[in-house]
C-alpha positions as CSV (number, residue, x, y, z in Angstrom):
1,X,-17.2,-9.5,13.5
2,X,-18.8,-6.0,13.3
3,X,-15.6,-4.5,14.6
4,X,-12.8,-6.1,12.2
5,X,-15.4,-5.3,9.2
6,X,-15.6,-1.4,10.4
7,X,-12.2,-1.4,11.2
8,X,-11.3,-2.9,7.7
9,X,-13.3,-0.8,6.0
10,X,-11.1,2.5,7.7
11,X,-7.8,0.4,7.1
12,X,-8.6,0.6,3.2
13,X,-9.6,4.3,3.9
14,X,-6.0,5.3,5.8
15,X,-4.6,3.1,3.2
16,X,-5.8,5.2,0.1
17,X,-4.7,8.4,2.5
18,X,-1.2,6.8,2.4
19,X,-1.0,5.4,-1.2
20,X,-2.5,8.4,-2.5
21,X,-0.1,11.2,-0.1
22,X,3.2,8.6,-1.3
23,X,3.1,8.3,-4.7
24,X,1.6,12.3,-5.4
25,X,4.2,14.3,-7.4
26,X,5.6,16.1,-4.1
27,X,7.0,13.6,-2.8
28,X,10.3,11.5,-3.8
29,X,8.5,8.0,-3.8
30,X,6.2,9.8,-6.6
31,X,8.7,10.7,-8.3
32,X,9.8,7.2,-8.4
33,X,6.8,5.9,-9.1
34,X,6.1,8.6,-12.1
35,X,9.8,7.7,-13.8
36,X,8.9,3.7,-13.2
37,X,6.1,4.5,-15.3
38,X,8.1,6.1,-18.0
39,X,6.6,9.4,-17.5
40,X,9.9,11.1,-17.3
41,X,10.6,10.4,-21.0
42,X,7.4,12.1,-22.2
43,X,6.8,16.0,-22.7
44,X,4.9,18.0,-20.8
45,X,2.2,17.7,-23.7
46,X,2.3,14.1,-23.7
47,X,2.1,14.0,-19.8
48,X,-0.8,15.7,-19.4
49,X,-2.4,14.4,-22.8
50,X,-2.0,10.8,-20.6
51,X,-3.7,11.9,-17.3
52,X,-6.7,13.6,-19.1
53,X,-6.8,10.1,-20.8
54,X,-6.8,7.9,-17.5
55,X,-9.2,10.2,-15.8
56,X,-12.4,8.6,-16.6
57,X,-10.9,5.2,-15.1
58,X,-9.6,6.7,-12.2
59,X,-12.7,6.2,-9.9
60,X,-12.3,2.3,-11.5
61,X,-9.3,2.2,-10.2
62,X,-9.7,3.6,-7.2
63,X,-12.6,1.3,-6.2
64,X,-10.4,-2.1,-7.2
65,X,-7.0,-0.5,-5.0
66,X,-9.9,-0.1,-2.1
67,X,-10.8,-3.6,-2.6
68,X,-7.2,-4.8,-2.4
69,X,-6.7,-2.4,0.4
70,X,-9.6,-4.2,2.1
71,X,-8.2,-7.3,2.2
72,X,-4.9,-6.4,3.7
73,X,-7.1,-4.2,6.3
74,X,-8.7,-7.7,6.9
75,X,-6.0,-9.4,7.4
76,X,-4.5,-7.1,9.4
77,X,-7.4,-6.2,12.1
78,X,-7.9,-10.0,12.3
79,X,-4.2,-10.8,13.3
80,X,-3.8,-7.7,15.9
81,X,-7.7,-8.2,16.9
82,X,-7.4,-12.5,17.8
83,X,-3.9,-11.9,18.9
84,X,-4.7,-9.4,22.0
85,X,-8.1,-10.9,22.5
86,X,-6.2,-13.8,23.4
87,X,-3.4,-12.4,25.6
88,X,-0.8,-11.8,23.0
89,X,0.5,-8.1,24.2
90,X,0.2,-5.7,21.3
91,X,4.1,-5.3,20.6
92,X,4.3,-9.0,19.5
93,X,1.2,-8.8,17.6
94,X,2.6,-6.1,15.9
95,X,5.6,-8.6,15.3
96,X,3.0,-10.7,13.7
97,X,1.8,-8.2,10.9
98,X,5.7,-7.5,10.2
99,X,6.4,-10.9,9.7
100,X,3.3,-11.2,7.2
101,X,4.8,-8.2,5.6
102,X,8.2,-9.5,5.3
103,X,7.0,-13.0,4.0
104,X,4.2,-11.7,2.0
105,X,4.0,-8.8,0.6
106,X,7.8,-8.1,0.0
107,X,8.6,-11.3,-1.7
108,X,5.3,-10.2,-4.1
109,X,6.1,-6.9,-4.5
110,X,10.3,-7.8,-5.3
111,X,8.6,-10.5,-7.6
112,X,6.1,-7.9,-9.6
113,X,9.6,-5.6,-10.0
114,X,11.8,-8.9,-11.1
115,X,9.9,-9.8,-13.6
116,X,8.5,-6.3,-15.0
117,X,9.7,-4.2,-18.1
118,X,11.4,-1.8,-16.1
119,X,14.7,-0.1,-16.2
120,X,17.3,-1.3,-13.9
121,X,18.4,1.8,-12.7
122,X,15.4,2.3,-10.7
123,X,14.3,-1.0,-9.8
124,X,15.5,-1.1,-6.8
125,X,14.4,2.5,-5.3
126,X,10.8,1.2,-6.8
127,X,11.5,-1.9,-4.8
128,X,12.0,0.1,-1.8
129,X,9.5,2.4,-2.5
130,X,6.8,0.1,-2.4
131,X,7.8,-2.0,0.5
132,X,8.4,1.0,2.2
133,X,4.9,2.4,1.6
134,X,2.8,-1.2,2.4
135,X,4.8,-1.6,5.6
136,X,3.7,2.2,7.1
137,X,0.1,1.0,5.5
138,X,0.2,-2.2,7.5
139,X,1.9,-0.7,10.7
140,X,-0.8,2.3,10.9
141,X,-3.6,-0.2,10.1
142,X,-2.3,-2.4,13.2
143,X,-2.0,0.8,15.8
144,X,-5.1,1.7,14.5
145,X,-6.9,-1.6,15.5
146,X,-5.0,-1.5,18.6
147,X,-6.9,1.7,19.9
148,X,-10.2,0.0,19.5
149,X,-9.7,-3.5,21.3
């Protein structure tokens, strides 16, 4: 039990290191991510009058994504950890975790775009975007796991 709670807690670590390097201005996915949140149609005034704004929240934030992150780490060490422990080889316990991504989180992330206020034109890249980035979370919280059982 000690394991999958350390290895958890680094799983919501690496996963801030991803969410936080794919959605940073430098990258095309932040790009994305800055336009789905309308910040293309402001100036730069109004841009940077918003991020001085957020930037006593951000460590609130920060803590409830590393909650959320912790769960998936959880869920995640505990399928790759039981599996192998129990003679499952490690590539078809990595076909486990896909399969919770592809009946989990992408139906709940197309869902959260569906039904959201957001343009149609980029929708679907945000779509992508996102399912892109939980699935090298999950993937990289998996290999990580498998190094340590």
């Amino acid at each position: 039990m000690a394991t999958i709670l350390a290895l958890s807690i680094a799983g919501a670590v690496l996963a801030a290191i991803v969410g936080t390097f794919w959605y940073s201005n430098i990258t095309p996915m932040g790009r994305i991510h800055m336009r789905y949140l309308g910040f293309d149609k402001l100036s730069l005034e109004e841009q940077k009058r918003k991020v001085e704004e957020a930037k006593p929240l951000m460590w609130k934030l920060y803590v409830g994504q590393l909650l959320l992150s912790f769960v998936t780490a959880v869920a995640v060490v505990f399928i790759m950890m039981t599996s192998m422990q129990n003679g499952v080889s490690a590539q078809l316990s990595f076909g486990f975790v896909l399969m919770n991504w592809l009946c989990f989180m992408v139906p709940v992330v197309g869902s959260t775009i569906l039904w959201s206020n957001c343009e149609r034109g980029i929708a679907w890249k945000k779509f992508f975007s996102d399912i892109s980035a939980n699935l090298v979370t999950v993937l990289l919280i998996a290999y990580m796991t498998t190094l340590f059982v």
